[in-house]
N, CA and C atoms as an extended XYZ file, in Angstrom:
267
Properties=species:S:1:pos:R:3:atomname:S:1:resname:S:1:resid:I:1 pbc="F F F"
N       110.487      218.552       37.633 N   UNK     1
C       109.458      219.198       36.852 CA  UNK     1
C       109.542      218.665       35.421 C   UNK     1
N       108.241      218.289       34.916 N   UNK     2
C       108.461      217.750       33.657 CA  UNK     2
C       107.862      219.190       32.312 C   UNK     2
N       108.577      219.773       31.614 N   UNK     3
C       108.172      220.463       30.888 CA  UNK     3
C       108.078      219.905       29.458 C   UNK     3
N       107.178      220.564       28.938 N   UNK     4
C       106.513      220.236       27.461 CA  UNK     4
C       106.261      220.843       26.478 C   UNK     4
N       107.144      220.829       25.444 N   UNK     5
C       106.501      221.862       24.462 CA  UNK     5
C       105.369      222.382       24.846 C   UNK     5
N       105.182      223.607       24.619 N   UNK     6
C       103.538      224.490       24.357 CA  UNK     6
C       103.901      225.601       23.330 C   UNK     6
N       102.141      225.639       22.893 N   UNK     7
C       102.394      227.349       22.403 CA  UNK     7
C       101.751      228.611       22.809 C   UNK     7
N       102.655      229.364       22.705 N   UNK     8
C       102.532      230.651       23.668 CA  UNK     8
C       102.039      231.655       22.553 C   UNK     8
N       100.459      232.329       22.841 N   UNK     9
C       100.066      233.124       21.928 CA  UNK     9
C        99.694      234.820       22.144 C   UNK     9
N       100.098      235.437       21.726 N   UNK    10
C       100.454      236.737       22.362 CA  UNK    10
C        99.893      237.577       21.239 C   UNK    10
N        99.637      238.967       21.608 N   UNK    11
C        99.279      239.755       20.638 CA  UNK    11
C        99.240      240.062       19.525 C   UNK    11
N       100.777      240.124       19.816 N   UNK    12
C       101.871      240.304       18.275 CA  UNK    12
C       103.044      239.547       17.846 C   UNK    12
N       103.308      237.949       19.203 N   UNK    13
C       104.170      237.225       18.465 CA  UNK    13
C       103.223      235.773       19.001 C   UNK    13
N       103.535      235.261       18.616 N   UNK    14
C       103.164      233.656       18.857 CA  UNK    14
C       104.437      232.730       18.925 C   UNK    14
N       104.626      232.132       20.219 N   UNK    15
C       105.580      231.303       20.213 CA  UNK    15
C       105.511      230.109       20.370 C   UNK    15
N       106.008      228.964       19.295 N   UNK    16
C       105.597      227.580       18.712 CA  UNK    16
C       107.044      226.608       19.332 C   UNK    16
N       106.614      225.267       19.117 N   UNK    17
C       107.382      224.438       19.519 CA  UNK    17
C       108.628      224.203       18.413 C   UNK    17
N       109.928      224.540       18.357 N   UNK    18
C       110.657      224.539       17.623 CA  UNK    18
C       110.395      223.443       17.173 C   UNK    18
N       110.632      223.130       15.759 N   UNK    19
C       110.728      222.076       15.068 CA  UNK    19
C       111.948      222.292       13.895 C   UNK    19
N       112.489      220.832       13.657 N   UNK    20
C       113.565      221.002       12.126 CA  UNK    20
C       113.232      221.557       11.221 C   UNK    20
N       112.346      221.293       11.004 N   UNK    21
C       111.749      221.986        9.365 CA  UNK    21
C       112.216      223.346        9.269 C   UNK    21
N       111.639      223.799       11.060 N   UNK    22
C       111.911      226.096       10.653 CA  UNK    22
C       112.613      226.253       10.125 C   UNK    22
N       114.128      225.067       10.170 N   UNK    23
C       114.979      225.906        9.983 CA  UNK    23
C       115.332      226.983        8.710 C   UNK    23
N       114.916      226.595        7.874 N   UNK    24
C       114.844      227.557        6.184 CA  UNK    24
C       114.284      228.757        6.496 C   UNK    24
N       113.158      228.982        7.381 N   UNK    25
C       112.765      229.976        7.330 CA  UNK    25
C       112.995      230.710        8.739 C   UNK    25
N       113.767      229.891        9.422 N   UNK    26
C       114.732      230.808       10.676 CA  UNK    26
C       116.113      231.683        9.971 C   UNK    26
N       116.463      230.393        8.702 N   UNK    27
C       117.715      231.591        8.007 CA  UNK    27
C       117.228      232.326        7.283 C   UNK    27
N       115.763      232.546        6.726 N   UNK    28
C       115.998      233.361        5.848 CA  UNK    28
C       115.240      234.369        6.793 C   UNK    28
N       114.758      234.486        8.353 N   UNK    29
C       114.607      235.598        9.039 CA  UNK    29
C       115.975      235.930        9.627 C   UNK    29
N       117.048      235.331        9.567 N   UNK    30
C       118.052      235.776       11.046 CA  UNK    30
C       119.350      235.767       10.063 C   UNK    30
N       119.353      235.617        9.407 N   UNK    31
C       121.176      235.246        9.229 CA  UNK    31
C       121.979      236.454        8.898 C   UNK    31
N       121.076      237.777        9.079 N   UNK    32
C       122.285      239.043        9.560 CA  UNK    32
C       122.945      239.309       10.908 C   UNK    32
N       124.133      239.142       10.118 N   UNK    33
C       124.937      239.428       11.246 CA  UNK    33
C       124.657      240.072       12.665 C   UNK    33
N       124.312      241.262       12.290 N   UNK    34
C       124.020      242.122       13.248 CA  UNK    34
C       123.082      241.663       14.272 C   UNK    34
N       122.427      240.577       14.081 N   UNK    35
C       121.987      240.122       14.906 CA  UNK    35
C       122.566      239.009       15.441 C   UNK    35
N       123.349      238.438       15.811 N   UNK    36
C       123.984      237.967       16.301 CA  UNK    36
C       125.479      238.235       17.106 C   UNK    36
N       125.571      239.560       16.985 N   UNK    37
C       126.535      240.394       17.966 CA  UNK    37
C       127.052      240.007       19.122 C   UNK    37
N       125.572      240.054       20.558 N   UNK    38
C       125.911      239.695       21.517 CA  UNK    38
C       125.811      238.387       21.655 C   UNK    38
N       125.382      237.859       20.983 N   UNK    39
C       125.499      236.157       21.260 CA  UNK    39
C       126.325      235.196       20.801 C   UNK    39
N       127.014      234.192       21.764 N   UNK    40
C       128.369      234.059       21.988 CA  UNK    40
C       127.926      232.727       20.977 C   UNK    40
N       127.245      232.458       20.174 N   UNK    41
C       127.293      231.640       19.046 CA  UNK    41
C       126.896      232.441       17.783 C   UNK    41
N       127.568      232.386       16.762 N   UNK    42
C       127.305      232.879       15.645 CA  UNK    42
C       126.974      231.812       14.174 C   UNK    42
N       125.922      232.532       13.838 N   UNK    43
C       125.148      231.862       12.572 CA  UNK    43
C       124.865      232.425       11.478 C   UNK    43
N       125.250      231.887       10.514 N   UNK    44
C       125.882      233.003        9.424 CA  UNK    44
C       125.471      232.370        7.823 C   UNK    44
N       124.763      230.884        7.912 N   UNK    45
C       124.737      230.060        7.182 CA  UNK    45
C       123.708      229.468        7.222 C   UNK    45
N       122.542      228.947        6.141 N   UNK    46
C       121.632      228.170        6.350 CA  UNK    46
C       122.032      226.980        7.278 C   UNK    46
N       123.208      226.382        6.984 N   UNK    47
C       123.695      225.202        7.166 CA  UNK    47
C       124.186      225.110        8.843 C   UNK    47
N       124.424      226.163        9.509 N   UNK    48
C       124.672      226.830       10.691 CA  UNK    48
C       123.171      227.038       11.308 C   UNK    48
N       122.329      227.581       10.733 N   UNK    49
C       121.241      227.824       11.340 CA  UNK    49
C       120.732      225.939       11.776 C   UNK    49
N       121.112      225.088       10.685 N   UNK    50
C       120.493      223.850       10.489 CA  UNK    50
C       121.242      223.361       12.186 C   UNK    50
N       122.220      223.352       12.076 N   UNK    51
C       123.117      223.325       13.247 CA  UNK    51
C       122.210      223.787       14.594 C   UNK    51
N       122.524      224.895       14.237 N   UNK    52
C       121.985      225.427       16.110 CA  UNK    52
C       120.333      225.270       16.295 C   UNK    52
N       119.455      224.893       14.964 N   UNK    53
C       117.859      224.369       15.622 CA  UNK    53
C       118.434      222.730       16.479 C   UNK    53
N       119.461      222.006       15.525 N   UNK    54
C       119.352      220.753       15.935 CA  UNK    54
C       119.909      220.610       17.415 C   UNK    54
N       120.804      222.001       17.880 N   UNK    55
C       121.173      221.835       19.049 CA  UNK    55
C       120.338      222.120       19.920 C   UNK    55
N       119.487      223.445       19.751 N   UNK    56
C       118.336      223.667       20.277 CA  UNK    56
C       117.728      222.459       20.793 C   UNK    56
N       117.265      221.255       19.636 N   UNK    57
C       116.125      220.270       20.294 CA  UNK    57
C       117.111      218.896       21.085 C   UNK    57
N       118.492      218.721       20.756 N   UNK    58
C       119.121      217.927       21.545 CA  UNK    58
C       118.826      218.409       23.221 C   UNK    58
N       119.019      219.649       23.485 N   UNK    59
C       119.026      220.336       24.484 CA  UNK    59
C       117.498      220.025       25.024 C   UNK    59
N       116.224      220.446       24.125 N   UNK    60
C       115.289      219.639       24.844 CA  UNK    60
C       114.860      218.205       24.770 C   UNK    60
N       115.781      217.824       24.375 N   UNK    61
C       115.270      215.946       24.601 CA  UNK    61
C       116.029      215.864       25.897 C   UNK    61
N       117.287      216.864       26.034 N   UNK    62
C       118.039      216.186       27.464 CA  UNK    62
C       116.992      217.203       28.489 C   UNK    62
N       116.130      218.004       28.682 N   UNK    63
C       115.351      218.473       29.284 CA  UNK    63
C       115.911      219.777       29.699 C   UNK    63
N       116.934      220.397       29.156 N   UNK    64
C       117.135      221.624       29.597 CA  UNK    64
C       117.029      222.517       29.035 C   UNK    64
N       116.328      223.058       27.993 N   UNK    65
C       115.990      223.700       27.430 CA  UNK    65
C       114.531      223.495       27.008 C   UNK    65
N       113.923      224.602       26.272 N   UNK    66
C       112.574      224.640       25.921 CA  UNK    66
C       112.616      225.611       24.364 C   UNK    66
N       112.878      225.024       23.518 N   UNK    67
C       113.220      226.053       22.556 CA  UNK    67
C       111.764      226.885       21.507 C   UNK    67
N       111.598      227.894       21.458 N   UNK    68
C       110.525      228.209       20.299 CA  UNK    68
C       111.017      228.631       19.167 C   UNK    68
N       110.269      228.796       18.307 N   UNK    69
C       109.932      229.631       16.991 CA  UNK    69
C       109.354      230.670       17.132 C   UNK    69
N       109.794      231.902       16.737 N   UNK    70
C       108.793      232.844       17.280 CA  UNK    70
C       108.129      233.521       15.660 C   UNK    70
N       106.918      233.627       15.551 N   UNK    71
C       106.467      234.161       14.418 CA  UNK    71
C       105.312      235.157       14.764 C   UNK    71
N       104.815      235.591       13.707 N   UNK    72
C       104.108      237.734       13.828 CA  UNK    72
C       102.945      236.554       14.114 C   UNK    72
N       102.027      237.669       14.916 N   UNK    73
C       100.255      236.517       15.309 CA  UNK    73
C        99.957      237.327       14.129 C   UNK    73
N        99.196      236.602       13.267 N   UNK    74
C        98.411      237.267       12.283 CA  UNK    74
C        97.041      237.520       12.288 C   UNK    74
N        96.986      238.512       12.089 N   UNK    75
C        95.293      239.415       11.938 CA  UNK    75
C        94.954      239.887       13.749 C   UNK    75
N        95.880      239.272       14.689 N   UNK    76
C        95.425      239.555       16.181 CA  UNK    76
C        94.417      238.660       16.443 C   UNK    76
N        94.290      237.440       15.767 N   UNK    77
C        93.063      236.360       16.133 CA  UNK    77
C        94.064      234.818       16.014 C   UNK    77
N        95.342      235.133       16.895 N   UNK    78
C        95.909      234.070       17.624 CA  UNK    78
C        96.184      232.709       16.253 C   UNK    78
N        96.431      233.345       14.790 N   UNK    79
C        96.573      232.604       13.876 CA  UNK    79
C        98.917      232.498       13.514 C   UNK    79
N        99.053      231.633       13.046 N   UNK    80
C       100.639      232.150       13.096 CA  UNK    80
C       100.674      232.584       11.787 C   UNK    80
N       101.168      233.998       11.865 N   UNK    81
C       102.196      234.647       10.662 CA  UNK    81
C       103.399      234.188       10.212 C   UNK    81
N       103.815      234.870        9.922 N   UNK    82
C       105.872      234.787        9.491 CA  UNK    82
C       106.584      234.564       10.533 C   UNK    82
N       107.602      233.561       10.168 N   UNK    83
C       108.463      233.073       10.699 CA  UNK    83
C       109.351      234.539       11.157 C   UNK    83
N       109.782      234.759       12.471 N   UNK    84
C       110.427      236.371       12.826 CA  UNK    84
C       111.724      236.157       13.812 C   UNK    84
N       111.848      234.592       14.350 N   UNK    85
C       113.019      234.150       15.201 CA  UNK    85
C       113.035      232.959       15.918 C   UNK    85
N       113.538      232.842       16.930 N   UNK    86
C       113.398      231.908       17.878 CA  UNK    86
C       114.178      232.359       19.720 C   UNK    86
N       113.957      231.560       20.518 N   UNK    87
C       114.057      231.936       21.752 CA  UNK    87
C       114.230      230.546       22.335 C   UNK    87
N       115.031      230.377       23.195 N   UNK    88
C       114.407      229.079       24.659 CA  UNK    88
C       114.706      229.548       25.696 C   UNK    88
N       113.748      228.979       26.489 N   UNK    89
C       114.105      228.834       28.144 CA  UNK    89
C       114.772      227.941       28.776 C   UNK    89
């Protein structure tokens, strides 16, 4: 199966094709702790966040992963808001 970036547009989040750039504005949504509790990697650092997007997209160049950006849909007319996390499959 060949998968491909897409973006996934939803009510209230919109999910985009990770790219390097997020990363500034993945740390300045995520880098409390508390969110990162159950997950067995911890990111605590812009420079860490820079880290785990770049592992994120190594992971989809080798095809096993699918990583997003997840940001608020703005106005509910499928536009992207604020940067609010990220996710892969």
């Amino acid at each position: 199966m060949d998968v491909k970036p897409v973006t996934l547009a939803g009510r209230f989040v919109t999910l985009i094709p990770l790219q390097k750039e997020h990363y500034a504005a993945l740390a300045e949504a995520g880098l409390d702790p508390s969110l990162w509790k159950w997950i067995p990697i911890q990111v605590r650092t812009p420079e860490e966040m820079a880290a785990y997007v770049e592992a994120a997209l190594r992971d989809q160049e080798r095809g096993v992963s699918l990583p997003f950006a997840t940001t608020e849909t703005a106005s509910g007319k499928g536009a992207i808001g604020k940067m609010i996390g990220s996710s892969r499959f």
